[in-house]
C-alpha positions as a printed Julia matrix, in Angstrom:
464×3 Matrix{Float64}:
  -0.67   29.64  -23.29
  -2.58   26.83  -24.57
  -0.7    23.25  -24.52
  -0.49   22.59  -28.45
   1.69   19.31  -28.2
   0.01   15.81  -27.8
   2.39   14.73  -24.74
   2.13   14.35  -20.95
   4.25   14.58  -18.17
   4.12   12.23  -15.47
   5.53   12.18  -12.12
   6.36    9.08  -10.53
   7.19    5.65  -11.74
   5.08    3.01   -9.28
   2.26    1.58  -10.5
  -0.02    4.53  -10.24
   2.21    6.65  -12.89
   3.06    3.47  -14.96
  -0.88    2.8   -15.23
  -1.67    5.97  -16.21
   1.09    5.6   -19.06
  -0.12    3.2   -20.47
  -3.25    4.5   -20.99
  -1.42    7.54  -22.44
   0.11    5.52  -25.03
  -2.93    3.67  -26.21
  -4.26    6.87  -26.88
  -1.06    7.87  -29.3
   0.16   10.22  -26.74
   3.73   10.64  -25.58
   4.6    10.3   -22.1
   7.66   11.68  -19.86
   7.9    10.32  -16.94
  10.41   11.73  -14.1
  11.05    9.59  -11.31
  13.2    10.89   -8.57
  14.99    7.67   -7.09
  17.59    5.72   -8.98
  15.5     2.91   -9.91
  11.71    3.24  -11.26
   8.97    1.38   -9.29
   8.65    3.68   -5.96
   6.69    1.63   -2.76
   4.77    0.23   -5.36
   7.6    -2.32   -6.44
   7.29   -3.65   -2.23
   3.79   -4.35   -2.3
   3.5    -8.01   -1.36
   0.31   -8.75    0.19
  -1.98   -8.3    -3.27
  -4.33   -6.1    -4.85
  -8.07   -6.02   -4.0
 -10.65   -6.77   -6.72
 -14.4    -7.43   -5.81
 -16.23   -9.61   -7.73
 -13.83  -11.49   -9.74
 -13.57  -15.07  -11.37
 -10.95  -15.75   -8.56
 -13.15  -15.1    -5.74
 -14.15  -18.4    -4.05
 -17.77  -17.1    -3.26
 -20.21  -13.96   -4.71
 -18.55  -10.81   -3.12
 -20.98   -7.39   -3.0
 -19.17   -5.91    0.22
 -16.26   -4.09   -0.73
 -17.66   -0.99   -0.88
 -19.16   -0.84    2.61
 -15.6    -2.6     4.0
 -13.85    0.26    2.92
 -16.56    2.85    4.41
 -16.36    0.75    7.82
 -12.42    1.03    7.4
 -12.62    5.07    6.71
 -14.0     5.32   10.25
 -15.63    8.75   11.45
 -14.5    11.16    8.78
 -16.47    9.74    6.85
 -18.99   12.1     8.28
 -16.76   15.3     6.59
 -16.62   15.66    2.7
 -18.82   13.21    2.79
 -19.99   13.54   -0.99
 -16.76   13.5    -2.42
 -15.05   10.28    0.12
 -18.26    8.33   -1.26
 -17.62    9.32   -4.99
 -14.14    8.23   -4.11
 -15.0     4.8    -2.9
 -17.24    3.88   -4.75
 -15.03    5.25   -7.92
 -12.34    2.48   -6.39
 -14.52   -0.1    -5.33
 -16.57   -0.39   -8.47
 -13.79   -0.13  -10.6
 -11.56   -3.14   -8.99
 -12.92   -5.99  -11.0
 -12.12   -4.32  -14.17
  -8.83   -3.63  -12.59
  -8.02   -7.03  -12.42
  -9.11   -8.01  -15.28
  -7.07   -5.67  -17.33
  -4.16   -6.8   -15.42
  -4.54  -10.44  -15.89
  -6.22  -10.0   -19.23
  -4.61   -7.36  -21.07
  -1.1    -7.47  -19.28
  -0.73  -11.11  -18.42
  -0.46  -10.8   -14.75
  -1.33  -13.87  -12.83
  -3.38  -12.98  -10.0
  -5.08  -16.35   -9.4
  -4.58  -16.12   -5.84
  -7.35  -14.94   -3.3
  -6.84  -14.31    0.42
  -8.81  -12.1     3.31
  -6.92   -9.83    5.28
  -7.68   -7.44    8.34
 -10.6    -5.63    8.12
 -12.2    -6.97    5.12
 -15.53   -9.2     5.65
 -14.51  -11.86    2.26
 -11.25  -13.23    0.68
 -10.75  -10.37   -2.21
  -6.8    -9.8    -2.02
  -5.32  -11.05   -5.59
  -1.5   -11.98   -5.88
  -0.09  -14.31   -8.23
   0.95  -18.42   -7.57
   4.38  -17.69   -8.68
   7.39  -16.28   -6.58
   7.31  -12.65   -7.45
   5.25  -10.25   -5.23
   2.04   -8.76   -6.56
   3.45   -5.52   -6.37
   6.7    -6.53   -8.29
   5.06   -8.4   -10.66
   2.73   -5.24  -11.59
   5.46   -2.69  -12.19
   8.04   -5.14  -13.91
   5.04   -6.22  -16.46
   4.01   -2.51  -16.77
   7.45   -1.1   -17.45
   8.29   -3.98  -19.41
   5.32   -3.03  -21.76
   6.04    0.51  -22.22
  10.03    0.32  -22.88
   8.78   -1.17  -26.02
   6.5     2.06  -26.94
   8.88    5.27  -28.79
   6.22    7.12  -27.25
   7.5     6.06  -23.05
  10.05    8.12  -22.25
  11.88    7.46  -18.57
  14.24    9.63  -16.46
  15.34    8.66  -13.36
  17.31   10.21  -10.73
  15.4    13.4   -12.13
  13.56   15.75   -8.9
  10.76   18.13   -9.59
  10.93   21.68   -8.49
   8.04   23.25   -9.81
   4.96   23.02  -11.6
   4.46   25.62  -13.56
   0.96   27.3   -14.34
   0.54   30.3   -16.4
  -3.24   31.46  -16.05
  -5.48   28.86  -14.67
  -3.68   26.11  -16.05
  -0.9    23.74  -15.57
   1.39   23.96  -18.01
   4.18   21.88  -17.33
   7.43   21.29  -14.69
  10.83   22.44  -14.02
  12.85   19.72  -12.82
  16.54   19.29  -11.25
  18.37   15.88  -12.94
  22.07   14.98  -12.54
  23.14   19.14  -11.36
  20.68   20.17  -14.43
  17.9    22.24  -14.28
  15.46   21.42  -16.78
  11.99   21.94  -17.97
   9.18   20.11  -20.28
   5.78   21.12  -21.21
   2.29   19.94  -21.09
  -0.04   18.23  -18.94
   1.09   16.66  -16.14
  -0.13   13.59  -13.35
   1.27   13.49  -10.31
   2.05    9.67   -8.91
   4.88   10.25   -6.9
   3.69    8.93   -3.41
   3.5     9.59    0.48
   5.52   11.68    3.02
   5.51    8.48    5.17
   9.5     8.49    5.0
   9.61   12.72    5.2
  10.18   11.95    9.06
  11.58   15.84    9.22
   9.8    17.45    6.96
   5.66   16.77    6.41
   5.41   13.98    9.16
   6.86   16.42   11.57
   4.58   18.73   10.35
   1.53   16.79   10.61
   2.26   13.54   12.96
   4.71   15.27   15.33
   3.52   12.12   17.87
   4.62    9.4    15.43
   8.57   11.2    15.59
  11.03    8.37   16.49
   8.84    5.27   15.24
  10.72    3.66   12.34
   9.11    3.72    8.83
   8.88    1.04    5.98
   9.71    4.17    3.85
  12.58    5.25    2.75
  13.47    8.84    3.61
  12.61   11.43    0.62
  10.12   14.66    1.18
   7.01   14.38    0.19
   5.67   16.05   -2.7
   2.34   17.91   -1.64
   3.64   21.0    -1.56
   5.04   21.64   -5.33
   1.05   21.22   -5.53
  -0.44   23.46   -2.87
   1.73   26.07   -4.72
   0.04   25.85   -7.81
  -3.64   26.23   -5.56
  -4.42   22.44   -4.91
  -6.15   21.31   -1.82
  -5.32   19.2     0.92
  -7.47   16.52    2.81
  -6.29   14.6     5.65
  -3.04   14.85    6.14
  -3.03   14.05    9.53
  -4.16   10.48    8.96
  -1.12    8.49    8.66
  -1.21    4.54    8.78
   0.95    3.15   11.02
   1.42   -0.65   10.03
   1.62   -2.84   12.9
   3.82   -5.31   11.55
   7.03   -4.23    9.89
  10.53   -6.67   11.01
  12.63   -6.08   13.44
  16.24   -7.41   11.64
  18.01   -9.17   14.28
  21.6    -8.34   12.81
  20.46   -4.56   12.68
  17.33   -4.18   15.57
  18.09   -0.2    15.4
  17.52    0.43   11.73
  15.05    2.96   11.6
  13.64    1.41    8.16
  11.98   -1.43    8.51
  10.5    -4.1     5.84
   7.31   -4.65    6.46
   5.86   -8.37    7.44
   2.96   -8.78    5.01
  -0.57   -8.84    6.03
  -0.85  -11.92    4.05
   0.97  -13.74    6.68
  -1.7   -13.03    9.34
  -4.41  -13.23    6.44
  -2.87  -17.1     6.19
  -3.14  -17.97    9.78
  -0.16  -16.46   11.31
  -0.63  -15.22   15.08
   0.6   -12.1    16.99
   2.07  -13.1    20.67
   2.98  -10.94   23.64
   4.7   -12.51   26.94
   3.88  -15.76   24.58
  -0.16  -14.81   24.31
  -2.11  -13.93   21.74
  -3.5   -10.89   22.74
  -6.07   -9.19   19.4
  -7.47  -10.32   16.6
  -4.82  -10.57   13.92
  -7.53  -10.19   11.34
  -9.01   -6.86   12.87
  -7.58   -3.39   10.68
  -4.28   -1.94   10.69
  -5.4     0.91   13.02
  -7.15   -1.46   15.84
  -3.75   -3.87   15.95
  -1.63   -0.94   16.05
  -3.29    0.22   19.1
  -3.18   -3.17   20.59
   0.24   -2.85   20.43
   1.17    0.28   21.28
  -0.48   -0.3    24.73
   2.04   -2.82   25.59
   4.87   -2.0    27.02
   7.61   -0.46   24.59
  11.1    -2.58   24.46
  13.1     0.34   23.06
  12.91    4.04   22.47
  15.31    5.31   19.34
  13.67    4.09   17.67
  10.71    3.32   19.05
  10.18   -0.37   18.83
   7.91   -3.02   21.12
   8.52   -6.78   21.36
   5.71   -8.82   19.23
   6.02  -12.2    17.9
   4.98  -13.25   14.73
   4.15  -17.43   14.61
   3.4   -19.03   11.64
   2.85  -23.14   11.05
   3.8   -25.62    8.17
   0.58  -24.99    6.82
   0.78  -21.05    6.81
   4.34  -21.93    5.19
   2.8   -24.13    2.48
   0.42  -21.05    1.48
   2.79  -18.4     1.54
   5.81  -20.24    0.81
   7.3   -17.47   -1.63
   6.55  -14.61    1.38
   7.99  -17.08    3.88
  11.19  -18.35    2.11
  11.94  -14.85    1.23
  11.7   -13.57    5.42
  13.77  -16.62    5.85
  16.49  -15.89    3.67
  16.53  -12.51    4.52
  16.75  -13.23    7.86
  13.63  -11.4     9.34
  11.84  -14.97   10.1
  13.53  -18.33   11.72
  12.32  -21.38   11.43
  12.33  -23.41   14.75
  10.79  -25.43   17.2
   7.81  -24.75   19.6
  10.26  -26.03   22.44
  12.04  -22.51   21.7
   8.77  -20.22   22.92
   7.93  -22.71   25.6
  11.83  -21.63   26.64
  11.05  -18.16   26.4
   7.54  -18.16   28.02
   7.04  -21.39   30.17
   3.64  -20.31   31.56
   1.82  -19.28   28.57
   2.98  -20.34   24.71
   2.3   -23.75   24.55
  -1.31  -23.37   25.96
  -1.96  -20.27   23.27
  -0.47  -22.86   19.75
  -2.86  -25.05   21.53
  -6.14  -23.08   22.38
  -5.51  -21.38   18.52
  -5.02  -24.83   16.82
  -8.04  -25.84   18.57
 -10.24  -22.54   17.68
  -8.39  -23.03   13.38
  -9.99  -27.02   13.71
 -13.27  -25.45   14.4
 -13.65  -26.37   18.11
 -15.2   -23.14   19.73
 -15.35  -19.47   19.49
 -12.32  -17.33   19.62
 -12.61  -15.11   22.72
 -10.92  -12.21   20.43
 -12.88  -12.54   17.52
 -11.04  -13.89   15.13
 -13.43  -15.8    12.37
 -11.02  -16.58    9.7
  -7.62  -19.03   10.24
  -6.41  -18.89    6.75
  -4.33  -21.91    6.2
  -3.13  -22.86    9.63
  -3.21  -26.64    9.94
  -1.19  -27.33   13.48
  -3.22  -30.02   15.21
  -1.25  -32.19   17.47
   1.12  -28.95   19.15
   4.67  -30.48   20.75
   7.73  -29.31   21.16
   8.92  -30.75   18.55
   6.34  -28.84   16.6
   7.89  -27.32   13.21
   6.95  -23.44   13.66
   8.12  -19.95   12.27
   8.98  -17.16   14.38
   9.63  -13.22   13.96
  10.05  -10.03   15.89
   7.46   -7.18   14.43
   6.88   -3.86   15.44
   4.55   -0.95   14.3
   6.33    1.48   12.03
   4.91    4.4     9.72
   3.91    2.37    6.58
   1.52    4.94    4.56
  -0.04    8.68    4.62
  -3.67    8.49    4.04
  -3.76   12.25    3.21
  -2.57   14.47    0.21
  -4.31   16.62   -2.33
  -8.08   16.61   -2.99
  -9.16   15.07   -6.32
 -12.48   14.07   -8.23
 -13.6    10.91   -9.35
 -11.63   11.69  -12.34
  -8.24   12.16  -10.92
  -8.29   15.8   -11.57
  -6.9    17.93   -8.53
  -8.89   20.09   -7.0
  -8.36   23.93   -6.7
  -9.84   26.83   -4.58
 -13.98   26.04   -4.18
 -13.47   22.57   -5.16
 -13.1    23.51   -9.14
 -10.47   21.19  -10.82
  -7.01   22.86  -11.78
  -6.63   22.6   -15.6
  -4.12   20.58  -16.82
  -3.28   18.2   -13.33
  -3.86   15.4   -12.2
  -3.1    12.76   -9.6
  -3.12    9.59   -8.05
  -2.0     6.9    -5.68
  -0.96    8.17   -2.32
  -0.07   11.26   -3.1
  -3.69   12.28   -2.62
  -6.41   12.05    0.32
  -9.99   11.45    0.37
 -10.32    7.81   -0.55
  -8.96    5.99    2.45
  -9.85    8.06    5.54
  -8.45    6.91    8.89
  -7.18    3.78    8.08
  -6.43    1.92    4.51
  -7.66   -1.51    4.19
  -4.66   -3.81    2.95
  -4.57   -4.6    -0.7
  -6.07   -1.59   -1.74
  -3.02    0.47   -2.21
  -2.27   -1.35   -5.73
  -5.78   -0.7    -6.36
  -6.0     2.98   -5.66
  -3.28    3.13   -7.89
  -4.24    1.18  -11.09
  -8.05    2.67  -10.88
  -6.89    6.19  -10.59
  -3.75    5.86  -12.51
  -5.68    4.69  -15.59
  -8.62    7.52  -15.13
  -6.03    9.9   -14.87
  -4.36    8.97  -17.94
  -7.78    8.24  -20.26
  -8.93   11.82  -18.54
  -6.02   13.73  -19.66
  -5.75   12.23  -22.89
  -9.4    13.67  -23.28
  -7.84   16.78  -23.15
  -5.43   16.47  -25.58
  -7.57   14.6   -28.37
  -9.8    16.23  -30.75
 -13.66   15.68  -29.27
């Protein structure tokens, strides 16, 4: 039965579903979009270290390296699907600037603010000067947009069932929303994230090895499989990123989810210690860290947690004061004295704040290979030194695998053909990231993808 109606379904309300909407809506279409927690937003509303754009007016110097950043990052698999992880990348990487520019341009987003983080070779990570998050900032000015449309329609609280497909195409969902069972037609996108926090369900499944580490997730099932049932493909869904800094909440050290300590506070200068030494290069990817630390000796088991500091300065403060302030009143970061680590660890903190505010001033090489101190500015060290402390520990932050798509968003069926009727994007899907994600490009994914998905539907819909 052929879709006669000029509306779309959407599932998922972070920024990958919200971008796609409002595409939707500049093309005249009407747009449903289901969202299964209580609040719109999904992981997408947490993201706090930025979004990754490459060139931009905000970049301090020419950047042409984003592309073959994220190919290092992928790591060996890039060497399977080859074709399709390239079109992939190159789909995102290409596509960033005009990202950001459509954010700050079209939407009003500030996103003045450049930093480098792990694993990429240039400062390319946007966020704004202000005190709301990047990621917050996106969705609230998204959302904000659409309520005023007729055409955005939002449920929440509303879970999806089934897709249903008559023939080769996709034809719309059934859905289950306050004890109701519901259904709505037409074509539909599918935004509605990960199976990081599906610790029973697809992480078992896939990750058995990573049961008992805590998440930054909360814990809903993931959504692959309403998908495979309709014929869509999976890639990689047994790369999952494990983070390698998420809090450890001193007034709750057993909660198994965790809130993750932003890249950007390493990407600023801030230092990893163990036993009160550094001990890798903070500015190295997710995935290398990660192993760094899970080398060391654990501290507990349920879940399972190790003991890494996280030590920031005055001038890593000054930088990322809104980040900062908001650890401190949370709780997650203290601010103290570097009397307290010498306490701790007699016979090795003060000389590592030393030999790092000596290697930040520019006097020698770092022996771990870190090139880039952010905004650390701790010359003279003493214990009466001003510093800010932290316990961090790995913890399942974001699935790298879900359904296969094109560079169009479509998903892809049996053979690689596209399924008629579906798209997706954000992390629901696989392909782009491989075996580890570079930081800042989770926003990204989202908005590039989210907004081909929408103009690609409505393409469907429209007369040609």
């Amino acid at each position: 039965m052929a879709i006669q109606t000029k509306q779309a379904i959407i599932v998922g309300s972070g920024a990958a579903g919200l971008s796609a909407a409002c595409q939707l809506i500049a093309h005249s279409i009407s747009v449903y979009v289901l969202e299964r927690a209580e609040k719109p937003g999904g992981n997408s509303i947490k993201a706090s270290s930025g979004i990754n754009g490459a060139p931009t007016k905000y970049q301090p110097f020419p950047d042409n390296f984003f592309y073959e950043d994220t190919v290092k990052s992928v790591g060996d698999v890039i060497n399977t699907a080859t074709t399709q992880r390239q079109s992939l990348i190159s789909t995102l990487t290409n596509s960033s600037a005009d990202a950001i520019n459509w954010l700050v341009d079209e939407k009003g987003i500030d996103l003045s603010l450049v930093a480098q983080l792990g694993g990429h070779s240039v400062p390319r990570t946007h966020r704004g000067a202000g005190k709301v998050p990047p990621g917050a900032s996106i969705v609230t000015t998204l959302l904000n947009s659409l309520k005023k449309s007729p055409l955005f329609h939002l449920e929440t609280e509303c879970q999806v069932t089934r897709v249903i497909k008559e023939g080769n195409s996709v034809v719309g969902v059934e859905y289950r929303c306050k004890d109701e069972v519901r259904s709505i037609n037409g074509p539909v996108i599918f935004a509605s994230g990960g199976f990081g926090g599906d610790a029973k369900g697809m992480l078992a499944k896939y990750r058995p090895d990573l049961a008992g580490y805590p998440s930054t997730n909360d814990p809903r099932p993931g959504s692959q499989d309403l998908l495979t049932n309709v014929g869509a493909q999976l890639l990689d869904m047994d790369l999952v990123q494990v983070h390698p800094t998420s809090f450890v909440d001193p007034d709750d050290v057993f909660k198994p989810v965790k809130f993750l300590a932003a890249e950007l506070l390493r990407g600023e200068g801030g230092i990893l210690l163990f036993d009160g030494k550094r001990f890798v290069n903070e500015m190295e990817t997710r995935k290398t860290i990660t192993k760094a630390i899970t080398q060391l000796p654990a501290e507990d088991e349920t879940p399972k947690q190790w003991h890494v500091q996280i030590v920031l300065d005055e001038g890593v403060h000054k930088k990322a004061s809104p980040h900062v302030d908001f650890y401190l009143w949370k709780g997650l970061l203290r601010m103290t004295t570097v009397s307290e680590l010498i306490e701790r660890f007699p016979d090795t903190a003060l000389d590592s704040l030393k030999n790092y505010s000596a290697l930040a001033a520019g006097q020698g090489e770092d022996v771990l290979g870190r090139k880039s101190f952010g905004s650390w500015g701790m010359k003279e060290v003493t214990p009466d030194t001003i510093i800010y402390v932290g316990r961090v520990t790995p913890a399942v932050h974001f699935t790298m695998g879900g359904v296969q798509i094109n560079e169009h968003s479509e998903v892809l069926g049996a053979e690689g053909k596209p399924i008629q009727g579906l798209w997706a994007a954000g992390e629901v899907t696989g392909g782009i990231h491989g075996e580890n994600r570079l930081g800042g490009s989770s926003l990204l994914e989202c908005v590039v993808f989210g907004r081909i998905a929408g103009d690609q539907l409505a393409k469907s819909l429209l007369p040609s």
